[in-house]
DOTORNU-724111 format. One record per residue (C-alpha): residue in one letter; z, x, y. Coordinates in steps of 0.5 Angstrom, whole numbers. Example, Ala and Ser with C-alpha at 12.3 -4.5 7.8 and 13.67 -1.06 7.14 Angstrom:
2
NODE tormi    zz    xx    yy
NODE     A    16    25    -9
NODE     S    14    27    -2
END
This chain:
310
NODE tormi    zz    xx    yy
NODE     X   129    10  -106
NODE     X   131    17  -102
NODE     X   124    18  -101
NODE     X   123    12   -97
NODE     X   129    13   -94
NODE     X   127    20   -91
NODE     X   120    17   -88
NODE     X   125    11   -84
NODE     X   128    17   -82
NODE     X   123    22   -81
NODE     X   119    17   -76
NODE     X   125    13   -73
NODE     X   122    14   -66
NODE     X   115    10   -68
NODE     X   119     5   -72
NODE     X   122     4   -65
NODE     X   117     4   -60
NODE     X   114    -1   -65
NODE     X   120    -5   -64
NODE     X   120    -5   -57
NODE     X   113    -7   -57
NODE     X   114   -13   -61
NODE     X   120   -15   -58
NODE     X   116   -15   -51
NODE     X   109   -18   -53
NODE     X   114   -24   -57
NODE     X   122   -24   -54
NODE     X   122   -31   -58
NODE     X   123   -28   -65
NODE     X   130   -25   -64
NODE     X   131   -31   -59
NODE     X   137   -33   -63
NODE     X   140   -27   -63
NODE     X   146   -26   -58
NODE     X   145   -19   -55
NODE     X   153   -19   -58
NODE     X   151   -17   -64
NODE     X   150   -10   -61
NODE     X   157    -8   -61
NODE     X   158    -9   -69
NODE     X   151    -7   -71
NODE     X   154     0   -67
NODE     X   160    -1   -70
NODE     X   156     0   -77
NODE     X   153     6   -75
NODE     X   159    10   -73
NODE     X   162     7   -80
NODE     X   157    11   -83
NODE     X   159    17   -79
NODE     X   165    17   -81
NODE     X   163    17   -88
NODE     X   160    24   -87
NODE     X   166    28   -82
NODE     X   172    31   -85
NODE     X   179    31   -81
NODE     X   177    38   -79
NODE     X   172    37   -76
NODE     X   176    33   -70
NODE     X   181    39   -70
NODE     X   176    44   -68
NODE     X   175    39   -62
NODE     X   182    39   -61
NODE     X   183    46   -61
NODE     X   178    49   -57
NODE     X   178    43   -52
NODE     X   173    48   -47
NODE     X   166    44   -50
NODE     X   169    37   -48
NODE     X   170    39   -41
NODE     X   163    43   -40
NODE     X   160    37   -43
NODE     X   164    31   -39
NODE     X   163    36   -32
NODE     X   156    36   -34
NODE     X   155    29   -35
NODE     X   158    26   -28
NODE     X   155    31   -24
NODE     X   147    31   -27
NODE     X   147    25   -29
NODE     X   149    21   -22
NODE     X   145    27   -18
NODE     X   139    26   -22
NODE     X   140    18   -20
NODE     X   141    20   -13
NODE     X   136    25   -13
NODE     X   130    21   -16
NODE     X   132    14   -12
NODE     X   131    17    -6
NODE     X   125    22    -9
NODE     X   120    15   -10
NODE     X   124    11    -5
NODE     X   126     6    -8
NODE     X   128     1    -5
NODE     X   137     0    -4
NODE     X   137    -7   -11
NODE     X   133    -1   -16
NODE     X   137     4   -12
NODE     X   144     2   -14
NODE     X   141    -1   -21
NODE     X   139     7   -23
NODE     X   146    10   -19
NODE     X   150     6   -23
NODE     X   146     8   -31
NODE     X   147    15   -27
NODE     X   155    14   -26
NODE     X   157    11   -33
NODE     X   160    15   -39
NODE     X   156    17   -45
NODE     X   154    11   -50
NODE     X   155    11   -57
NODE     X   147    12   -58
NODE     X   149    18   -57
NODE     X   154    20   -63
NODE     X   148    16   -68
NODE     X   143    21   -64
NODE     X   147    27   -65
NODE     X   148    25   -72
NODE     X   141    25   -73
NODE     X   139    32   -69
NODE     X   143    35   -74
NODE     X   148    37   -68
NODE     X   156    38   -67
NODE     X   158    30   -68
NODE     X   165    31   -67
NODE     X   163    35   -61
NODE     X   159    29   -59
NODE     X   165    24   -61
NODE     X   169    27   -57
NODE     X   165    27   -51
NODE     X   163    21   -51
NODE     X   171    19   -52
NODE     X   174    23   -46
NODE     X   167    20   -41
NODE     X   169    13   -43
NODE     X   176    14   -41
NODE     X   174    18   -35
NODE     X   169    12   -33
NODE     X   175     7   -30
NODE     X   177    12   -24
NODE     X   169    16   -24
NODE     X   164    11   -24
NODE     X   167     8   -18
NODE     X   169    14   -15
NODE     X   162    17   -15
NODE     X   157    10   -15
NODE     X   161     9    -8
NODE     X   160    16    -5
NODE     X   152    16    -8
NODE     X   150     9    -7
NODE     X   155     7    -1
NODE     X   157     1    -5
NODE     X   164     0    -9
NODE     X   165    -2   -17
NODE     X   171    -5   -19
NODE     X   172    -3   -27
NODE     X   174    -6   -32
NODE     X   179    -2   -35
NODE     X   182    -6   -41
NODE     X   176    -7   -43
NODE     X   172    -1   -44
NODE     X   178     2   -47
NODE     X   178    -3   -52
NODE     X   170    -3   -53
NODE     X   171     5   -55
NODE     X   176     3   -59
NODE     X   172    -2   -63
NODE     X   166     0   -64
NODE     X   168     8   -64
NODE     X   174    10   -66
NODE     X   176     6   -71
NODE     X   170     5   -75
NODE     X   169    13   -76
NODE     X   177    13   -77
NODE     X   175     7   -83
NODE     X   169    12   -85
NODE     X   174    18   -86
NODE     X   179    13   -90
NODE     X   174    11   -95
NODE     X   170    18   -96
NODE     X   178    20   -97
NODE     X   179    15  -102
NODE     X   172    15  -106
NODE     X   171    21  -105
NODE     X   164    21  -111
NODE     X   162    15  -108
NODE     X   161    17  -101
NODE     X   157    23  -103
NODE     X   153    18  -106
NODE     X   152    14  -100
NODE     X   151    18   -95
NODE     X   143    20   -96
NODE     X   141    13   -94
NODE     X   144    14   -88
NODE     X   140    17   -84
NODE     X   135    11   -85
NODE     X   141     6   -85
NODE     X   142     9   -78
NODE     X   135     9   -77
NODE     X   134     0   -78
NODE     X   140    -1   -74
NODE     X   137     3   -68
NODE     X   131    -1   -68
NODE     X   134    -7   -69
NODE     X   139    -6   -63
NODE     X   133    -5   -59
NODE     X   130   -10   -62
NODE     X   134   -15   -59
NODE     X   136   -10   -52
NODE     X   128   -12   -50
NODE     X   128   -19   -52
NODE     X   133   -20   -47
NODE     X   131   -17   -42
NODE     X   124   -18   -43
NODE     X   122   -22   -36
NODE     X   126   -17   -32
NODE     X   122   -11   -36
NODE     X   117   -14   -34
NODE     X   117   -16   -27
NODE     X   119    -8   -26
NODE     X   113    -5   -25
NODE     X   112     2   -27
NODE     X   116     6   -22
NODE     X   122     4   -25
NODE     X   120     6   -32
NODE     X   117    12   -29
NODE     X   124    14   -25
NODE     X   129    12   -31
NODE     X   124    16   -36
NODE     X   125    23   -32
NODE     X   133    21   -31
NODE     X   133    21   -38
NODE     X   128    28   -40
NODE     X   131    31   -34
NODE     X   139    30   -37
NODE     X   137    32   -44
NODE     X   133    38   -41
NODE     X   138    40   -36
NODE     X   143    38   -41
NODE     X   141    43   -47
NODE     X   140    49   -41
NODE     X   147    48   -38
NODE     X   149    50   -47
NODE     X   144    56   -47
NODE     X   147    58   -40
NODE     X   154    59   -43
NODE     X   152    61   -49
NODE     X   154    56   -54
NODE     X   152    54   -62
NODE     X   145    50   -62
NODE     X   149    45   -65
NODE     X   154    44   -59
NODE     X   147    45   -55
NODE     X   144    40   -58
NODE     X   151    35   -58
NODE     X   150    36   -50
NODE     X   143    35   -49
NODE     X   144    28   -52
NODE     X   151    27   -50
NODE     X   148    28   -42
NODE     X   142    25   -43
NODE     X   144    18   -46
NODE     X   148    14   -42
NODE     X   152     8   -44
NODE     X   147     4   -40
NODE     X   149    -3   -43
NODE     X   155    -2   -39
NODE     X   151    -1   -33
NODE     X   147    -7   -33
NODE     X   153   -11   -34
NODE     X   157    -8   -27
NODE     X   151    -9   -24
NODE     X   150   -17   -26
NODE     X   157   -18   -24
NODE     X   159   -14   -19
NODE     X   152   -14   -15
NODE     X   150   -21   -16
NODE     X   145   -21    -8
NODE     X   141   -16   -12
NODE     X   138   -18   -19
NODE     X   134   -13   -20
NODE     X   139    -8   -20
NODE     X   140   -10   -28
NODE     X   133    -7   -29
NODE     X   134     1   -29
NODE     X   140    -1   -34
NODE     X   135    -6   -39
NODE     X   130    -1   -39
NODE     X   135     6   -39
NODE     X   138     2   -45
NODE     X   130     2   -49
NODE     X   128     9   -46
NODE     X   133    13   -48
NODE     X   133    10   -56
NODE     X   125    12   -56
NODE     X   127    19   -53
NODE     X   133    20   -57
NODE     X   129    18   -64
NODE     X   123    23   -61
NODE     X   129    28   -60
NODE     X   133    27   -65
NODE     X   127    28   -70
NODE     X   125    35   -66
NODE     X   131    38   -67
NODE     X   132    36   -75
NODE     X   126    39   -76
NODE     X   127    46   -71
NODE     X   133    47   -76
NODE     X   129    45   -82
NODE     X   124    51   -80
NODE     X   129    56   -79
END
């Protein structure tokens, strides 16, 4: 079973783009699957995070709260300048423009902590991050997708802070109750979780691109060909921004991911309800939403294999 398990893990970023491919050819095979549905399975997925972190893990972050500034300041400065810059770079036109802006001004998504966890990168770290963006989000992302794109987005605060507190904080806290309680049993569990992690992601992609099939479809190329190089170029720049200061290569790694991945799914849904004159301006997040589970898993997997080698 652990074998089977390793080779879930080991090739996730393949098990995604199958998934991808099928949900694109045939989106009625998950048709009966209400894109809800995306929130508990992330839920499950930082449940068994929590299974594998100890309370010191948050201490540290706490403690030494620079990482999470460098990595919070890096998110809402490359990542929305990138958007800008590549928008105006292929000429998009000002739907697509304002759909890419907005991906580029949303906080970290909870992909991020499950790609760092399986990158073997600093997950408390990448938690933390992700937590702080989130609630930075309300006054940032209209902030920055007005003075980038011109327009004006209204947030909504209540419920984001609810969705971290639901589908982040509270399975992790969850997490770290059970393996404190069950101590044996939770060191027992933890081997498969990886390859849990690995079936959810498919399954959350599965279901992202069925939804969206028609829209990905009717895209065309250049906006798969802009949200790609937004997401390489924020895990790129991401990782340069941890070397430059010098930082462990966990925290690097928690960084470059943390940057990179953002919660695109909140992006898609502003812009379905703030921008209705536009609908095309939901298609960069529906496409960021798949990409960056593909190149996340391709990441993911290079990284754990760099640190088996060393």
């Amino acid at each position: 079973m652990k074998k089977v398990c390793k080779l879930i893990s080991d090739y996730m970023g393949v098990l995604v783009l199958l998934s991808a491919i099928v949900a694109l050819v045939c989106p009625d095979i998950v048709s009966h699957v209400k894109p809800t549905v995306i929130n508990p399975l992330l839920g499950v997925i930082m449940f068994g995070m929590g299974l594998t972190l100890r309370a010191e893990d948050f201490r540290i972050v706490f403690s030494r709260p620079k990482d999470v500034i460098i990595g919070c300041l890096a998110q809402f400065t490359v990542m929305p300048l990138l958007a800008w810059t590549l928008a105006r770079l292929f000429g998009l036109d000002e739907a697509l423009t304002v759909g890419v802006v907005l991906v580029g001004c949303c906080p970290g998504g909870t992909a991020s902590n499950v790609i760092t966890f399986l990158a073997r990168g600093d997950l408390a770290l990448s938690v933390g991050m992700t937590g702080v963006s989130t609630l930075l989000a309300p006054l940032a992302t209209p902030l920055l997708v007005w003075l980038l794109a011109g327009k004006t987005v209204d947030v909504n605060v209540v419920g984001m802070l609810l969705s971290i507190l639901w589908v982040v904080i509270l399975p992790i806290v969850a997490g770290l109750l059970v393996k404190r309680l069950w101590p044996r049993q939770t060191e027992a569990a933890v081997a498969y979780l990886p390859a849990l992690s690995s079936i959810t992601i498919c399954a959350i992609v599965l279901i992202v691109i069925a939804a969206n099939a028609g829209k990905l479809l009717s895209g065309g190329l250049l906006i798969i060909l802009v949200v790609m190089l937004h997401n390489v170029c924020g895990l790129g720049i991401g990782y340069g921004i941890g070397s430059l200061l010098r930082l462990p290569t966990a925290k690097r790694r928690a960084i470059s991911i943390e940057v990179g991945m953002q919660n695109s799914g909140l992006a898609s849904g502003l812009a379905a309800l703030h921008f209705a004159a536009y609908p095309m301006a939901t298609i960069p997040g529906a496409v960021f939403s798949v990409w960056h589970n593909i190149s996340g898993a391709i990441v993911a997997r290079l990284f754990a294999r760099n640190e088996k080698e060393d």
